[in-house]
Backbone as JSON, one array per atom type, in Angstrom:
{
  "sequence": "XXXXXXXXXXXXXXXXXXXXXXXXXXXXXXXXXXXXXXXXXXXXXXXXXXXXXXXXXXXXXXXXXXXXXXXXXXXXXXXXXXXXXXXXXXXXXXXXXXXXXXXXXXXXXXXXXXXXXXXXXXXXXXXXXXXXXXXXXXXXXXXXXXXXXXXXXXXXXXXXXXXXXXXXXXXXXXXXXXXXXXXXXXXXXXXXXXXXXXXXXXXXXXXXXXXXXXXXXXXXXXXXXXXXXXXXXXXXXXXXXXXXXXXXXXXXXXXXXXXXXXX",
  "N": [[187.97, 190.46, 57.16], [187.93, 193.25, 56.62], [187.63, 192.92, 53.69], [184.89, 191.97, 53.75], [183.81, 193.93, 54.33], [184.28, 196.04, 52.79], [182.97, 195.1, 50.25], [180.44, 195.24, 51.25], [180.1, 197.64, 51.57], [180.83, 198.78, 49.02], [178.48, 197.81, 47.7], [176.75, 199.19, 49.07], [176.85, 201.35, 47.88], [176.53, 200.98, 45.31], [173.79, 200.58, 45.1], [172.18, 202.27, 47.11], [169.6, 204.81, 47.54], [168.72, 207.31, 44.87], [169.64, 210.52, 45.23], [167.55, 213.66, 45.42], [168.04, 215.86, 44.21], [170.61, 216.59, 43.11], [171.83, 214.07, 41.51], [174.78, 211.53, 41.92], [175.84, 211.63, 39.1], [176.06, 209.97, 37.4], [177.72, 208.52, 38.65], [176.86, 206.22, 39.83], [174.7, 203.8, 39.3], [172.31, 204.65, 38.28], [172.43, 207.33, 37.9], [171.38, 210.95, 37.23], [172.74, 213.84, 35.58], [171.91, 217.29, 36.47], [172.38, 218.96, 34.46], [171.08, 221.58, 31.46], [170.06, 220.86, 28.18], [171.35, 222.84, 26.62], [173.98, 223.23, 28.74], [177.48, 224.16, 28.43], [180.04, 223.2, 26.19], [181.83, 219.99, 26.93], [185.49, 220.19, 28.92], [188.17, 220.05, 27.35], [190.74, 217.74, 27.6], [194.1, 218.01, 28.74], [196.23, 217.08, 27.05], [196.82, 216.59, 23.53], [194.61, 214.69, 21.69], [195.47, 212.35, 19.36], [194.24, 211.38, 17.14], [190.83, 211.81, 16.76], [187.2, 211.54, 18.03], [184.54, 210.96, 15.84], [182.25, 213.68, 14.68], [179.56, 214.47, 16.37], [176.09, 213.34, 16.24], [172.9, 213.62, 16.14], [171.34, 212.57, 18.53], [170.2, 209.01, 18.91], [166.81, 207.82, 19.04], [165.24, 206.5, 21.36], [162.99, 203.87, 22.24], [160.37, 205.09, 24.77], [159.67, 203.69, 28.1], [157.12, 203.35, 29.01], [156.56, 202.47, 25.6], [157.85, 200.53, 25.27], [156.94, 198.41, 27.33], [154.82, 198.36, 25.82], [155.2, 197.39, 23.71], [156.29, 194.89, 23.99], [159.21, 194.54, 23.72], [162.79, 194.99, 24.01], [163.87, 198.08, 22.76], [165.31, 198.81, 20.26], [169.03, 198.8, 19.12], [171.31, 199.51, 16.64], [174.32, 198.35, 15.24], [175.7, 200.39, 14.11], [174.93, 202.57, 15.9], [175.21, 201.89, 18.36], [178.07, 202.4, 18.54], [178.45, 204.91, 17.8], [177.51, 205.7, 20.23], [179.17, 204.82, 22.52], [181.15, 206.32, 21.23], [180.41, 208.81, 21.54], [180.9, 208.79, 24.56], [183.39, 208.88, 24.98], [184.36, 211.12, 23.73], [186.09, 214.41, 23.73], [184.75, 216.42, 22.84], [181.51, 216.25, 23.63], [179.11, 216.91, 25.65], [178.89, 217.25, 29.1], [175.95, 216.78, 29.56], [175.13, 215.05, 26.78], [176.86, 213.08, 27.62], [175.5, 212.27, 30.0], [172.78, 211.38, 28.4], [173.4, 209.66, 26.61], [174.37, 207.08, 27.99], [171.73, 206.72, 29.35], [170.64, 205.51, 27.06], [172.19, 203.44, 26.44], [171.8, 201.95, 28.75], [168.73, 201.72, 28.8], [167.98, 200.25, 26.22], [169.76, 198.11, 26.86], [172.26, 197.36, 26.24], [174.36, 197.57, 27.61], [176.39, 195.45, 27.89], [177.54, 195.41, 25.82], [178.48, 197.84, 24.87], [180.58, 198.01, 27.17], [182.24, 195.66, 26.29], [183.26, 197.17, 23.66], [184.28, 199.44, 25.05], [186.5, 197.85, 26.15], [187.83, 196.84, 24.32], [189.05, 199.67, 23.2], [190.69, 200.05, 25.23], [192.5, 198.63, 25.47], [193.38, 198.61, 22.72], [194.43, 201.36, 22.63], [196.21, 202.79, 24.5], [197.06, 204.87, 25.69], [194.49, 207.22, 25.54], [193.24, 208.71, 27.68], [190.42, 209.05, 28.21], [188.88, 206.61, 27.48], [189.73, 204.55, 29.88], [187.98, 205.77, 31.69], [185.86, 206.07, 31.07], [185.51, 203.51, 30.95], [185.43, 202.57, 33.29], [183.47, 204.09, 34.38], [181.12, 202.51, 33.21], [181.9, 200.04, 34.5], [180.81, 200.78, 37.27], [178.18, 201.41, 36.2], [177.31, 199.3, 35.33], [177.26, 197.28, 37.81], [174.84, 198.63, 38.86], [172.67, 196.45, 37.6], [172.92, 193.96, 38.77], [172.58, 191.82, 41.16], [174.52, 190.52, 43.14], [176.48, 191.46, 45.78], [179.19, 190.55, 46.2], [180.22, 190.42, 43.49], [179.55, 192.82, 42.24], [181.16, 194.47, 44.08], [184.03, 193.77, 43.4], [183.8, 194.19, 40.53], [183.38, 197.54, 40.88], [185.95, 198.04, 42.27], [187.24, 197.74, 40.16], [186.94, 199.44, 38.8], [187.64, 201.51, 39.71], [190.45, 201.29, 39.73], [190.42, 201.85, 37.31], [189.71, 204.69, 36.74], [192.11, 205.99, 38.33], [194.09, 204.75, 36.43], [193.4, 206.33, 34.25], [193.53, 209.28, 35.14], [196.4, 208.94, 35.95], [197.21, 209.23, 33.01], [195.56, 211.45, 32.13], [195.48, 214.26, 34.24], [193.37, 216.2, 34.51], [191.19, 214.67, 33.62], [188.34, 215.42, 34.37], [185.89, 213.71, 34.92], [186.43, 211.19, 35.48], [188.02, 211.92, 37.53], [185.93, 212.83, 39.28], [184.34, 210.7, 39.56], [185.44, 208.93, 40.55], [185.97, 209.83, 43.12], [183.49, 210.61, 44.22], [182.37, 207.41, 44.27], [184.2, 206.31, 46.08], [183.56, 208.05, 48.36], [181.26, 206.31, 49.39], [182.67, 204.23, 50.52], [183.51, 202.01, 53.14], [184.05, 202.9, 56.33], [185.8, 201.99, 58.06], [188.26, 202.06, 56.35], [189.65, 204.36, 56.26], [189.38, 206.52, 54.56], [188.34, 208.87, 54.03], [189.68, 211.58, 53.96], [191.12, 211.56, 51.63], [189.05, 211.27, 49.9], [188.23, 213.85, 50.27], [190.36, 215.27, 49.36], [190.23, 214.36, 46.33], [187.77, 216.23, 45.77], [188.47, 218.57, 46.47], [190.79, 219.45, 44.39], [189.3, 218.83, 42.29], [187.82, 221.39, 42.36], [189.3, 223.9, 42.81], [190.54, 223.34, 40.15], [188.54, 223.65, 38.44], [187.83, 226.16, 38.56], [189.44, 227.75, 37.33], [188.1, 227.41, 34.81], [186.09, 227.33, 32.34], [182.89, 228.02, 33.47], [180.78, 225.14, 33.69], [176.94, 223.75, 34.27], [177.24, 221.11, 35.81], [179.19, 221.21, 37.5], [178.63, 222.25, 39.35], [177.99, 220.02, 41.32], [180.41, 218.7, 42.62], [181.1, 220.87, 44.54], [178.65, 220.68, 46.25], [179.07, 218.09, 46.58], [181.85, 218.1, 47.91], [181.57, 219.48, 50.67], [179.03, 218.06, 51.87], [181.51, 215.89, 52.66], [183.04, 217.25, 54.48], [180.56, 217.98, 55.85], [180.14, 215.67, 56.99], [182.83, 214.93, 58.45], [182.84, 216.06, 60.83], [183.41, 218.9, 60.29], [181.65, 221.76, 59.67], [181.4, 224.05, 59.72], [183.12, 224.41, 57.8], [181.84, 223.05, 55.8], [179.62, 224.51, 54.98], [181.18, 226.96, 54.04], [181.74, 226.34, 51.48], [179.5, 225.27, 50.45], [178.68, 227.66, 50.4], [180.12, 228.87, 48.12], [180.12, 227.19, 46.72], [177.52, 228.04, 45.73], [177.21, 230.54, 44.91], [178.39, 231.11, 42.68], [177.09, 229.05, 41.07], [174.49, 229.65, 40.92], [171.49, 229.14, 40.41], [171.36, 226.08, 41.12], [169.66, 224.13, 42.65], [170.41, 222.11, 44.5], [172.4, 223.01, 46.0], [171.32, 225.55, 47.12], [169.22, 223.93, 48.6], [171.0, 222.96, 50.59], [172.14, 225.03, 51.87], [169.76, 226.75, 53.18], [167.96, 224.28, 54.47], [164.64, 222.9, 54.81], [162.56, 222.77, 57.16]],
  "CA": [[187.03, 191.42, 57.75], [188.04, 194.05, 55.64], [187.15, 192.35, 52.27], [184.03, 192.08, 53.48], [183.32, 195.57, 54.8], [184.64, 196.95, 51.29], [182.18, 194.8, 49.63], [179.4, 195.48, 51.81], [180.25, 199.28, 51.46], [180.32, 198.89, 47.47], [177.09, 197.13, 47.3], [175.96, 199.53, 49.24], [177.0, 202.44, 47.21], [175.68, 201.16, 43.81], [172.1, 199.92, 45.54], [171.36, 203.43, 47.57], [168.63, 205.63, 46.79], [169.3, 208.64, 44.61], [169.62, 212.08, 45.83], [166.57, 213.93, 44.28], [168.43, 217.33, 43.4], [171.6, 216.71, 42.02], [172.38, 212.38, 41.6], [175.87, 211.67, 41.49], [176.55, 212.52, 38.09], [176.38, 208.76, 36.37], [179.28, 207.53, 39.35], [176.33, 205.15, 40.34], [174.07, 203.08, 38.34], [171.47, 205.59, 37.37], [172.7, 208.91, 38.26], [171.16, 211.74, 36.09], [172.78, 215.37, 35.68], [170.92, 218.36, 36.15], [172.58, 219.85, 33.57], [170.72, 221.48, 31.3], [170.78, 220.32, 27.24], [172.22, 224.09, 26.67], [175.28, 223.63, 28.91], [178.66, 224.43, 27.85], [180.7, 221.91, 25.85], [183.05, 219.74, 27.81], [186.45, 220.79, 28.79], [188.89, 219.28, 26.61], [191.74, 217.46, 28.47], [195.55, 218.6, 28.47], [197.03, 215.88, 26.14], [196.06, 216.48, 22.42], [194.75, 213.07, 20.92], [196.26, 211.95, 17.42], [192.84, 210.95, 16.64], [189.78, 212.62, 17.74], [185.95, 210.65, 17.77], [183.81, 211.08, 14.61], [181.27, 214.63, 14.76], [178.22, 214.25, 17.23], [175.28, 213.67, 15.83], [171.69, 213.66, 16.62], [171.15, 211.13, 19.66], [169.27, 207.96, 18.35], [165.59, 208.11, 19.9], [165.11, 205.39, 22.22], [161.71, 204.23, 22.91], [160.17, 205.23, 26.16], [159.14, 202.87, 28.83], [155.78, 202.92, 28.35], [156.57, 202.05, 24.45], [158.39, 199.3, 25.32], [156.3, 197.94, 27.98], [153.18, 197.91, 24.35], [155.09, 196.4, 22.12], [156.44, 194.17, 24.76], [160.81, 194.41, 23.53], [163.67, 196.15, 24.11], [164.24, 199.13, 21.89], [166.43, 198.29, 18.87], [170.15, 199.7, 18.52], [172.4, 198.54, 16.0], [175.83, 198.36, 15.53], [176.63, 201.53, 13.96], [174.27, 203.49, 16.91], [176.47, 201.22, 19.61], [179.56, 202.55, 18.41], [178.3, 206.0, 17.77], [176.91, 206.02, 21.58], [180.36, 205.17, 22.52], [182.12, 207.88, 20.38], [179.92, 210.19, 22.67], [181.07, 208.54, 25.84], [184.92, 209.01, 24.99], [184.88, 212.45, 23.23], [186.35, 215.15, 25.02], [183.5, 217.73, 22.95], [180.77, 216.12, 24.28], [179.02, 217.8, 26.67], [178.28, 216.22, 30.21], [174.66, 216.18, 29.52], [175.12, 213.91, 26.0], [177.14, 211.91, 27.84], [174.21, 211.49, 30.28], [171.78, 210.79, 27.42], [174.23, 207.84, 26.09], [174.41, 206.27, 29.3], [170.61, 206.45, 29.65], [169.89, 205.09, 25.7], [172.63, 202.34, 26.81], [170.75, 201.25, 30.06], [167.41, 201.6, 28.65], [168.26, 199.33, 25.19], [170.01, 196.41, 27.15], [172.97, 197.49, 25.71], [175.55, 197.38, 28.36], [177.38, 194.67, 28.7], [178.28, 195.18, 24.53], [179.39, 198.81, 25.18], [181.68, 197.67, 27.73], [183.1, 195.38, 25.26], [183.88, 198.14, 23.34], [185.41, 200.34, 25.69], [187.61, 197.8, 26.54], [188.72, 197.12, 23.32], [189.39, 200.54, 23.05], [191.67, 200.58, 26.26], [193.62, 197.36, 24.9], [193.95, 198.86, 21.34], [195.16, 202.52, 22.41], [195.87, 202.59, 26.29], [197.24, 205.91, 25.85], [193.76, 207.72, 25.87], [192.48, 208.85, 29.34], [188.78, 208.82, 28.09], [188.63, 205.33, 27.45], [189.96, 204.3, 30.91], [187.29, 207.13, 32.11], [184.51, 205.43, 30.66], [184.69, 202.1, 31.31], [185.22, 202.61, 34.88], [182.02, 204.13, 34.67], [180.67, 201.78, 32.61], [181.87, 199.09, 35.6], [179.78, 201.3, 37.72], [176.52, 201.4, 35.66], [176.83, 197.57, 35.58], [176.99, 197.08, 39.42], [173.56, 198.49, 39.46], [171.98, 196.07, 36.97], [173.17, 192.89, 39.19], [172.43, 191.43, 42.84], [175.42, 189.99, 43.53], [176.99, 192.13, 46.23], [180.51, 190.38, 45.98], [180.39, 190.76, 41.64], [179.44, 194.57, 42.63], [182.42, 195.18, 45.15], [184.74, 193.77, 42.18], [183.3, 195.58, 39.42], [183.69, 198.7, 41.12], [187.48, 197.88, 42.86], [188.2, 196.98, 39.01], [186.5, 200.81, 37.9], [188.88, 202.3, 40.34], [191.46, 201.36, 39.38], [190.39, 202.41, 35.71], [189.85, 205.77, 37.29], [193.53, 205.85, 38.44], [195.11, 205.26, 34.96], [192.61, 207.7, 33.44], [194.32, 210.31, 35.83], [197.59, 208.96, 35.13], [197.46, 209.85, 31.71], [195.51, 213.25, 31.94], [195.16, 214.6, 35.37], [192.25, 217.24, 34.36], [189.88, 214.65, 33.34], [186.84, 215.58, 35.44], [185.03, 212.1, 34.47], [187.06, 209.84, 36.62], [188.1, 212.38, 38.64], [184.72, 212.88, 40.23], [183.48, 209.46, 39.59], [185.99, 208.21, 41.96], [186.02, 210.36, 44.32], [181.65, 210.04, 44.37], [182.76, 206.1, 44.43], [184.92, 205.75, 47.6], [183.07, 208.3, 49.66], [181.0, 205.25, 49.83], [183.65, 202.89, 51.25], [183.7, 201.71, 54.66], [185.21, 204.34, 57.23], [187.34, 201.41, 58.15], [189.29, 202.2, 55.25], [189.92, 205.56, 56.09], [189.2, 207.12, 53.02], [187.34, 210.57, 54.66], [190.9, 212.48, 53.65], [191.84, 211.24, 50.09], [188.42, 211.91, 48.84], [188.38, 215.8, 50.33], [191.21, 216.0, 48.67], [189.9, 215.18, 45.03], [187.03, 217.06, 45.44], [189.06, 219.97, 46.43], [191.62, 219.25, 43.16], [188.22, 219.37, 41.15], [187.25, 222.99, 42.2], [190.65, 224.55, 42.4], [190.61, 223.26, 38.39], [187.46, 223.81, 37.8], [187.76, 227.28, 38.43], [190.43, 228.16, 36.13], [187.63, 226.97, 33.72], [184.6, 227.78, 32.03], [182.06, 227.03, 34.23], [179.88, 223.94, 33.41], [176.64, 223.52, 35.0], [177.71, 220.14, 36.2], [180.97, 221.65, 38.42], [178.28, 222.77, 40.83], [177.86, 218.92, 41.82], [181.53, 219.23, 43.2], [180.7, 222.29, 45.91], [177.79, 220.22, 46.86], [179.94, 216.79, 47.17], [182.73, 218.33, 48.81], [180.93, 220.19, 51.9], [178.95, 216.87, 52.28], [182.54, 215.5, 53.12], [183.26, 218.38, 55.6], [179.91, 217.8, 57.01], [180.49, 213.96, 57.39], [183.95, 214.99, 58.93], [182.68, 217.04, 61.65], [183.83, 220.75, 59.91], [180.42, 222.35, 59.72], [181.76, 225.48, 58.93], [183.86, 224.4, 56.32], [180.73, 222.87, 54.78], [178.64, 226.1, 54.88], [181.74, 228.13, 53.56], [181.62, 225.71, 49.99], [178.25, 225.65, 49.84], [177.88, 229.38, 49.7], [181.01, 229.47, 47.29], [179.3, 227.32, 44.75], [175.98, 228.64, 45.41], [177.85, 232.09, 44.2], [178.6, 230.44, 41.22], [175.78, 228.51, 40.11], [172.74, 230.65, 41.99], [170.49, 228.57, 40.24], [171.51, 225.08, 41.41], [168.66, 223.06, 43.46], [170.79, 221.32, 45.51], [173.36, 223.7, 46.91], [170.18, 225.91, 47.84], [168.73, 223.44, 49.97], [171.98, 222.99, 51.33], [172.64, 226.13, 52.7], [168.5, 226.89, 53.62], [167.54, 223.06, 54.5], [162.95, 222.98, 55.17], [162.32, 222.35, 58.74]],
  "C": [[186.95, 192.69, 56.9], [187.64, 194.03, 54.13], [185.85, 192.45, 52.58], [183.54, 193.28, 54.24], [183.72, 196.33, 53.44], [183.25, 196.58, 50.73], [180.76, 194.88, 50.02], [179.2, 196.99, 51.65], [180.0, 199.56, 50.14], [179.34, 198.28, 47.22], [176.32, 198.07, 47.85], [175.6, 200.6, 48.38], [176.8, 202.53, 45.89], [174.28, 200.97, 44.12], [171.32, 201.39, 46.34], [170.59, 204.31, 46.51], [168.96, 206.77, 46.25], [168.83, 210.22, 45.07], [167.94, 212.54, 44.89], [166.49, 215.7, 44.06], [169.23, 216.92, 42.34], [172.3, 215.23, 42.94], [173.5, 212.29, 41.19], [176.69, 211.41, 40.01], [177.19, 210.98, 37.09], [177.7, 207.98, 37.21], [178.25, 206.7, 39.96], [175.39, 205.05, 39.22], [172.85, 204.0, 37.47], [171.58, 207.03, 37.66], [172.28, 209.44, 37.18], [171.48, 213.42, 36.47], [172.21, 216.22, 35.72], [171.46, 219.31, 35.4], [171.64, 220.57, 32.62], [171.19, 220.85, 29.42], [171.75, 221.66, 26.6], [173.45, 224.2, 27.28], [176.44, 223.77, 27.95], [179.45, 223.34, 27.59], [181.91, 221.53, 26.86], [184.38, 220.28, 27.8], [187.43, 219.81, 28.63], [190.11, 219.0, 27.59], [193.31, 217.77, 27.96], [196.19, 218.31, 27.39], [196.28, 216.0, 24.54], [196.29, 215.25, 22.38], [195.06, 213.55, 19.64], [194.98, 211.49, 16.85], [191.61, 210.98, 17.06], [188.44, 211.57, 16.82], [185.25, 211.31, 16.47], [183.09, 212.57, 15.42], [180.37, 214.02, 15.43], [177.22, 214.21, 16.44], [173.92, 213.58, 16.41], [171.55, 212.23, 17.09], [170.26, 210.14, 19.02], [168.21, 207.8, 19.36], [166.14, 206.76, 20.54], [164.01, 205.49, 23.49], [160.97, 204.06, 24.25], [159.79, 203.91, 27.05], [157.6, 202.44, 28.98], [155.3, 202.51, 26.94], [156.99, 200.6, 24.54], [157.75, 198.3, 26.07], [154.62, 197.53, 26.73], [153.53, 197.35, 24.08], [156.43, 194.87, 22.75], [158.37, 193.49, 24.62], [161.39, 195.28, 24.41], [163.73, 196.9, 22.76], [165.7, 198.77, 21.39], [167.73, 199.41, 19.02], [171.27, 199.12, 17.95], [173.78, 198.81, 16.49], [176.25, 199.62, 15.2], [176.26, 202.76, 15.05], [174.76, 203.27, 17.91], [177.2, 201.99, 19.52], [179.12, 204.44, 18.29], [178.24, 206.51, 19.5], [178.48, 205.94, 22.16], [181.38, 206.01, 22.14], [181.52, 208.66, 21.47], [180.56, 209.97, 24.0], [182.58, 209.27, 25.97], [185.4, 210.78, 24.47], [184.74, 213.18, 24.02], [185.26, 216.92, 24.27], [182.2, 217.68, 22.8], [180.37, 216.44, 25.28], [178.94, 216.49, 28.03], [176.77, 215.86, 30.16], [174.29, 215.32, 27.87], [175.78, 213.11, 26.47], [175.91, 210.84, 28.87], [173.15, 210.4, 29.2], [171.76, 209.25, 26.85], [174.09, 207.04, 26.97], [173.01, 205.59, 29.19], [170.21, 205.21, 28.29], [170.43, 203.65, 25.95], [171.57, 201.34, 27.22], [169.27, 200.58, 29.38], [167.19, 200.58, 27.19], [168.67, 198.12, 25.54], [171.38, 196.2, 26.81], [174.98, 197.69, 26.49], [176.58, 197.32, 28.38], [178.35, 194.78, 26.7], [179.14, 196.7, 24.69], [180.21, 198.44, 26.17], [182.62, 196.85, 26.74], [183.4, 195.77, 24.12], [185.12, 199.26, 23.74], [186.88, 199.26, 26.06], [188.59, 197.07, 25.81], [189.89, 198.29, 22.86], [190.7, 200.96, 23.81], [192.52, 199.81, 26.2], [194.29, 198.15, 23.71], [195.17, 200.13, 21.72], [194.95, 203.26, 23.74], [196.71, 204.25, 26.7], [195.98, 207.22, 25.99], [193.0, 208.19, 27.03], [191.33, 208.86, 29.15], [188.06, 207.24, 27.75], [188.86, 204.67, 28.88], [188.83, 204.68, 31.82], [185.97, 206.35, 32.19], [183.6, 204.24, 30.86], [184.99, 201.76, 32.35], [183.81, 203.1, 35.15], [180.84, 203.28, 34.41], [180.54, 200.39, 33.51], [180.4, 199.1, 36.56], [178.18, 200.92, 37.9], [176.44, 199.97, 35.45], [176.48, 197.24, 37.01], [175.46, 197.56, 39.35], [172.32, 197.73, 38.36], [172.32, 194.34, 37.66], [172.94, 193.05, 40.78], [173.19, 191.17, 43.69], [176.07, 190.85, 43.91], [178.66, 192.02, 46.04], [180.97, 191.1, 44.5], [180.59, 192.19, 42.05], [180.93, 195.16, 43.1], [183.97, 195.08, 43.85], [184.99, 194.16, 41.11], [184.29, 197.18, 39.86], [185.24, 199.39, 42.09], [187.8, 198.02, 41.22], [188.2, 198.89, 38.56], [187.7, 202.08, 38.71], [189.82, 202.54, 39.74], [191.69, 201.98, 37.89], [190.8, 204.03, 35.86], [191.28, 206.51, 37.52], [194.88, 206.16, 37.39], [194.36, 206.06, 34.27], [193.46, 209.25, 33.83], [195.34, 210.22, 35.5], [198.02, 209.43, 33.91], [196.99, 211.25, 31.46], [194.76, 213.52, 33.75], [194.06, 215.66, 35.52], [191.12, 216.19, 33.77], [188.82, 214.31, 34.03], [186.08, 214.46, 35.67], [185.39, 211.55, 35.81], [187.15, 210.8, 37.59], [187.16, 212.21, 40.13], [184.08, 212.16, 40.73], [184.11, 208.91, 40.64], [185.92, 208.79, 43.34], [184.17, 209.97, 44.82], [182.02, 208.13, 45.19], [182.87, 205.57, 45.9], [184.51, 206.66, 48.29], [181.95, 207.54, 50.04], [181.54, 203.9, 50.48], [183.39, 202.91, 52.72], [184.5, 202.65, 55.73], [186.59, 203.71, 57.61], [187.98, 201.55, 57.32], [189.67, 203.68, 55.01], [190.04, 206.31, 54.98], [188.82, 208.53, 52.95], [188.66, 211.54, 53.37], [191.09, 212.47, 51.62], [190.58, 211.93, 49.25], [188.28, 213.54, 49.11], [189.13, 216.0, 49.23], [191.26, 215.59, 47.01], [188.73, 216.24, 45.04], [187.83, 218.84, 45.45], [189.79, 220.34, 45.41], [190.98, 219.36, 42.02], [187.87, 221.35, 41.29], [188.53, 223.55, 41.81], [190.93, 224.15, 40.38], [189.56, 223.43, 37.51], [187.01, 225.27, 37.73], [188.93, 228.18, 37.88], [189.97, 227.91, 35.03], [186.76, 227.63, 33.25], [183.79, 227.24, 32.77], [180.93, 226.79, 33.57], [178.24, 224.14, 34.82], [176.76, 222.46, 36.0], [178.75, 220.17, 37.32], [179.85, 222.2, 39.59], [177.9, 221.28, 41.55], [179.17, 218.97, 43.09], [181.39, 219.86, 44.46], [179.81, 221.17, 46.62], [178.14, 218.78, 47.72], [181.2, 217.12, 48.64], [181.94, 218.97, 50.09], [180.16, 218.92, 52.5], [179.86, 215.97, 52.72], [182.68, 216.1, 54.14], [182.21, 217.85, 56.43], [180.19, 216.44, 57.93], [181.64, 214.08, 58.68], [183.91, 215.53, 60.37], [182.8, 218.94, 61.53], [182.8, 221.03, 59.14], [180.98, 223.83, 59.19], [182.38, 225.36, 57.49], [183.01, 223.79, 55.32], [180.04, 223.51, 54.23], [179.73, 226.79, 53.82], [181.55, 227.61, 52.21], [180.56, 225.29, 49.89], [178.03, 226.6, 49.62], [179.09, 229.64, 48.32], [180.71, 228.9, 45.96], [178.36, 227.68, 44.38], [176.27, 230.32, 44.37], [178.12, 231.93, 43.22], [177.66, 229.62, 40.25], [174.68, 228.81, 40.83], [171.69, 229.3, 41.83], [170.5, 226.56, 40.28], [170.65, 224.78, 42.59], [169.23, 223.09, 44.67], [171.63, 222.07, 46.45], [172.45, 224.67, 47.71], [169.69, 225.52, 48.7], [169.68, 223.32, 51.12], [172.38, 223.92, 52.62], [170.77, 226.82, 53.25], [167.7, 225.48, 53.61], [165.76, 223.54, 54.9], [163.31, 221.85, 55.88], [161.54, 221.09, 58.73]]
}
């Protein structure tokens, strides 16, 4: 009964419709940041790596939907633009909105299921990295919403968990998983009492996120967490972290409507 209330809960939570302020942030199949391309570079995680990703370079176009729909393909990306798109996914001075971009060039190329078998080369070869773990839990994710199969889905995204998990294990500041999981399982089944655990990353994201530079992206967070509260019954305590990230990112959409909803 429980197996299948998980899996009915994770099918549901890669198949729902997206928010249309601020979409959870690439922890479901097409989430897109409202960052803008100006934000502030990511915040590097605790643990120096011994070997940091190649220099960023200029995103590889990838042609629109109405290009592709003329000339009747998918949009071409080789091998060395794969592996580049991946370098962006894993580097910790990539912003959150190139990692969006990658995601999208992924998706929109066909290119998937080969970046996953990358990342999880990557997490075989050198399982000490928390951005590899990070990634292709998300990467689980953004598969679940390119398949039908509700069971495949619920598995996928049990498997991305757990990626999530050792990502933390190894660096406990990296925001990626952090958020992604927590986004994740406040889609689970209530039977699985879960309400509590995720408060309490979202709350483990602000409290660290404000010892930081603030990202436009960290106002997702405020907006997630108070949506918990509300869920929970603590209405006040939803209001009080909506006005505390609205104080912090004024110009965020979503926390606005939040706290002044149209009648």
């Amino acid at each position: 009964m429980i197996g299948i209330g998980l899996l009915a809960g994770l099918g549901f939570y890669v198949s729902r419709p997206k928010p249309q302020a601020v979409p959870p942030a690439e922890t479901v199949a097409e989430g897109v940041s409202s960052a803008t391309s100006n934000e502030a570079q990511a915040v590097k995680p605790i643990a120096a790596r011994r070997d940091q990703p190649p220099p960023l370079r200029e995103p590889h176009r990838v042609a629109k939907p109405s290009e592709v729909a003329a000339s009747g393909s998918i949009p071409a990306i080789d091998a060395s633009v794969l592996t580049h798109l991946v370098d962006v996914l894993v580097s910790p001075q990539a912003s959150h909105q190139q990692k969006q971009e990658a995601w999208k060039q992924l998706r929109d190329a066909g290119k998937l299921d080969l970046a996953i078998a990358d990342l999880e080369k990557r997490v075989a070869s050198d399982p000490h990295v928390a951005e590899y773990p990070a990634a292709l839990g998300n990467a689980y994710l953004q598969k679940c919403g390119l398949i039908k199969d509700v069971r495949e889905q619920g598995i996928l995204a049990m498997q991305a968990d757990k990626l999530f998990d050792t990502a933390l294990s190894l660096d406990p500041l990296n925001w990626d998983a952090r958020f992604t999981k927590a986004v994740a399982m406040s889609y689970w089944p209530p039977m699985l009492n879960k309400g509590e655990e995720v408060i309490q990353h979202f709350q483990t994201l602000i409290q660290e996120q404000e010892t930081q530079t603030p990202q436009p992206h960290f106002a997702q967070t405020y907006a997630w967490l108070g949506d918990q509260y509300q869920k929970a019954g603590q209405s006040d305590n939803a209001k009080a972290v909506w006005q505390r990230g609205a104080a912090l990112f004024p110009a965020d959409e979503r926390l606005r409507t939040k706290l002044n909803p149209k009648p």
